[in-house]
C-alpha positions as CSV (number, residue, x, y, z in Angstrom):
1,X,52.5,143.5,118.7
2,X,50.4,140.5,118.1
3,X,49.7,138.3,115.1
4,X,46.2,137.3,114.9
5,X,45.0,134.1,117.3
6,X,46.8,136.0,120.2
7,X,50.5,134.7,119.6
8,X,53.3,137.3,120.3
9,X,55.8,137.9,117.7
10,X,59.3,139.5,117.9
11,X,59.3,143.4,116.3
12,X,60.7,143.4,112.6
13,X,63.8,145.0,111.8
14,X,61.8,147.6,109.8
15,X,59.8,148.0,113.3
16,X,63.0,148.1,115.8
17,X,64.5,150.7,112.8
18,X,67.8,148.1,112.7
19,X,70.9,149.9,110.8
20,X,73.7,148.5,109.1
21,X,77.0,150.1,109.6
22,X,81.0,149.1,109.6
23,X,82.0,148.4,112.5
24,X,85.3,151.3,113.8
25,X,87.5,151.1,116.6
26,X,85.1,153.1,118.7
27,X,82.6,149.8,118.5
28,X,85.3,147.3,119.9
29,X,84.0,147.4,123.8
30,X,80.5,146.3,122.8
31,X,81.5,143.8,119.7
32,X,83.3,142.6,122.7
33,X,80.5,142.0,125.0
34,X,78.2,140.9,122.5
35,X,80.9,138.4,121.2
36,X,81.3,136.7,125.1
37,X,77.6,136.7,125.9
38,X,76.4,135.2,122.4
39,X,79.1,132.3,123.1
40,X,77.4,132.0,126.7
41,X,73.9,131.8,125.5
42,X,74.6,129.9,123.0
43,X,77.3,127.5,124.2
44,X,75.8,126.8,127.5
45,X,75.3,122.7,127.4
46,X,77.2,122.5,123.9
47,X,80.7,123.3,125.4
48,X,82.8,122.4,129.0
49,X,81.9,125.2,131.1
50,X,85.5,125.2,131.9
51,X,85.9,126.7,128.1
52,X,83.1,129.3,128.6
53,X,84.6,130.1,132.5
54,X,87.7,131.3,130.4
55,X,86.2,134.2,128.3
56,X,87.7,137.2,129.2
57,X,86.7,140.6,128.1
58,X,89.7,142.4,127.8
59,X,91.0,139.4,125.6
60,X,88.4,139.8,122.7
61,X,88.8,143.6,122.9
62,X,92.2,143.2,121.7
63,X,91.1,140.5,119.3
64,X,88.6,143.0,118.0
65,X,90.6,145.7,117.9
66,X,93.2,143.8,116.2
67,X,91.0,142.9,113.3
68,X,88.9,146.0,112.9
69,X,92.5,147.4,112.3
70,X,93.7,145.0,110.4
71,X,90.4,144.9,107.7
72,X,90.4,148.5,107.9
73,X,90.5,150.1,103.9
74,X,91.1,146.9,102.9
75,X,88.3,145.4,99.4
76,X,86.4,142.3,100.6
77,X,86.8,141.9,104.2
78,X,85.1,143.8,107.5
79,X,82.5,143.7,109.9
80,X,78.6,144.8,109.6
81,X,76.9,145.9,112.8
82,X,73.3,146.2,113.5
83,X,72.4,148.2,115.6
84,X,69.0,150.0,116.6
85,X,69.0,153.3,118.6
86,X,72.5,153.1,121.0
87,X,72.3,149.1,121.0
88,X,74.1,146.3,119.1
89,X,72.1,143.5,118.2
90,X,74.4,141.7,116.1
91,X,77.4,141.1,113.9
92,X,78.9,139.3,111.1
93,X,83.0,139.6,110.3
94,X,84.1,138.1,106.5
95,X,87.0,138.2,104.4
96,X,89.2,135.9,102.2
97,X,88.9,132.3,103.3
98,X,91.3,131.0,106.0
99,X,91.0,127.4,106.0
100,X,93.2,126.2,103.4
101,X,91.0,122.9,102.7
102,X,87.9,124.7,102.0
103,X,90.0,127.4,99.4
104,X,91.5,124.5,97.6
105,X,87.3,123.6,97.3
106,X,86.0,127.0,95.9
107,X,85.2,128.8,98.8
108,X,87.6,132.1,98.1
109,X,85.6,133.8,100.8
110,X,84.8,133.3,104.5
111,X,81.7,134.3,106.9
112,X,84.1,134.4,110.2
113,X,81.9,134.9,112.7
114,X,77.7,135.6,113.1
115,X,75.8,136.8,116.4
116,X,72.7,138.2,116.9
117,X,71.8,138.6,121.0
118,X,69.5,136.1,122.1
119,X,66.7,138.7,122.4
120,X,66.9,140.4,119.0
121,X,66.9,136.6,117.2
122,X,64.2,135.7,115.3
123,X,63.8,138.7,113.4
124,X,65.7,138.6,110.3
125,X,68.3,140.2,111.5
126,X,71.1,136.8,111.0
127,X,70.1,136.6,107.7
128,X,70.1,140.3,106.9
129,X,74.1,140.4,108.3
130,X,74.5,137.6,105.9
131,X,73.1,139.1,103.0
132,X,75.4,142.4,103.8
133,X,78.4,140.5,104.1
134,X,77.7,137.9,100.5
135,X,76.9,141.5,98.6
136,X,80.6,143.3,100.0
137,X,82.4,139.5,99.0
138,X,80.7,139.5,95.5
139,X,81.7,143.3,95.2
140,X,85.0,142.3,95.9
141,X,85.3,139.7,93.4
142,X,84.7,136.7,95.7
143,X,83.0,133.7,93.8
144,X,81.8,131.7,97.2
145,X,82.0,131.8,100.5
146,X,81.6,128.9,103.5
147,X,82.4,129.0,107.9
148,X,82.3,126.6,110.2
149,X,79.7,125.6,112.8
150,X,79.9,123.4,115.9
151,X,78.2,120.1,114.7
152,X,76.1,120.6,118.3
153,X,74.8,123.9,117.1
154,X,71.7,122.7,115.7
155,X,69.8,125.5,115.8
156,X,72.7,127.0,114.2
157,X,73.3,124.3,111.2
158,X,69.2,124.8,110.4
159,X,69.7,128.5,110.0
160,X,72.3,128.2,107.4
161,X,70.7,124.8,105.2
162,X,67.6,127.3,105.3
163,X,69.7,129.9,103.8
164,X,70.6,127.5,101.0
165,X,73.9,126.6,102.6
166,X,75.1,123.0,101.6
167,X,77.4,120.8,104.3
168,X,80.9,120.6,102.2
169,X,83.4,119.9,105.0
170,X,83.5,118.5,108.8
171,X,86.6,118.4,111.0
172,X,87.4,117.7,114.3
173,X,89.6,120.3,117.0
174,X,91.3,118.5,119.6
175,X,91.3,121.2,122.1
176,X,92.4,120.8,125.7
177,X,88.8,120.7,127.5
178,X,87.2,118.7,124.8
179,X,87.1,117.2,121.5
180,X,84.9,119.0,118.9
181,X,83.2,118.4,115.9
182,X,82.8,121.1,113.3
183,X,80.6,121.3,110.4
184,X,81.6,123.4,107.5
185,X,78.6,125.0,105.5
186,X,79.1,127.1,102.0
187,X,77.4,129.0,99.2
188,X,78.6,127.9,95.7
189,X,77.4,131.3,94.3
190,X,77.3,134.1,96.7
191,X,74.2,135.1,94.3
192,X,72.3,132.4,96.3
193,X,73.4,134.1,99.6
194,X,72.5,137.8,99.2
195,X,69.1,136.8,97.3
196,X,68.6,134.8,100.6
197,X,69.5,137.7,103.1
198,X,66.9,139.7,101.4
């Protein structure tokens, strides 16, 4: 569909009829798949390809099904698909904060992990995952919530200062293929975040 002038746009959410489910055991395989490719597409150049060579399926299977089991009936922590017709487009895992630092700051809660696939991007679909995951923290009593982003992720670190996201931790990993630089982003009042995902 195009906008006036000629210029294509991506399909809404309300267009491509996106749901928003739980994610089950059933949806490991493809949170799996999606989970390698997005760090492909979007690591390529930002990472040694040595680290991206060593992603391995069957690994985040187990590493999905492990936490799909492990959030399962459990207040304040899970994973939101979206999906439209038979496909996932994207995720977004939360729960109680893991990084001890960041806690100690306010940040009870945690945004663990956000993909969209490259070709379902740009339509609102990030920051509607974010909105669904801010709503089921505040509902479970969580005040805050922050995650980390690679420092190289710029595309990334616009995304969540435009989702009124402040910078309120950096770190570095030393990891065996490279050293990285990490940028942690939070939302004082999860208000702010689920007014923002719309």
């Amino acid at each position: 569909m195009a906008q006036s002038g000629g210029s294509m746009r991506p399909p809404s959410r309300k267009e491509l009829a996106v749901r928003f489910c739980d994610a089950g055991l059933e949806d490991v395989e493809g949170l799996a798949q999606l989970h390698v490719q997005a760090w492909r597409d979007t690591y390529t150049g930002l990472l040694p390809q040595a680290m991206l060579d060593q992603l391995d399926l069957r690994q985040r299977m187990t590493q999905w099904h492990n936490a799909i089991t492990h959030k399962a009936g459990r207040s304040g922590t899970g994973v939101v698909l979206a999906r439209a017709g038979g496909d996932l487009l994207g995720f977004v895992s939360y729960g109680p904060q893991r990084d001890a630092d960041l806690a100690l700051k306010g940040y009870d809660g945690e945004i663990e992990a956000l993909y969209v696939q490259r070709n379902a991007q740009g339509r609102g679909l990030g920051r509607a995952l974010l909105g669904h995951a801010g709503t089921r923290l505040q509902a479970a009593g969580f005040g805050a919530a922050a995650l980390w982003v690679l420092e190289a992720n710029a595309p990334a670190c616009a995304f969540y200062a435009a989702m009124g996201a402040e910078i309120c931790d950096t770190r570095i990993e030393l990891r065996p293929e490279a050293t990285l630089q990490d940028r942690a982003y939070g939302w004082r009042d999860l208000e702010a975040l689920t007014a923002a995902g719309g």
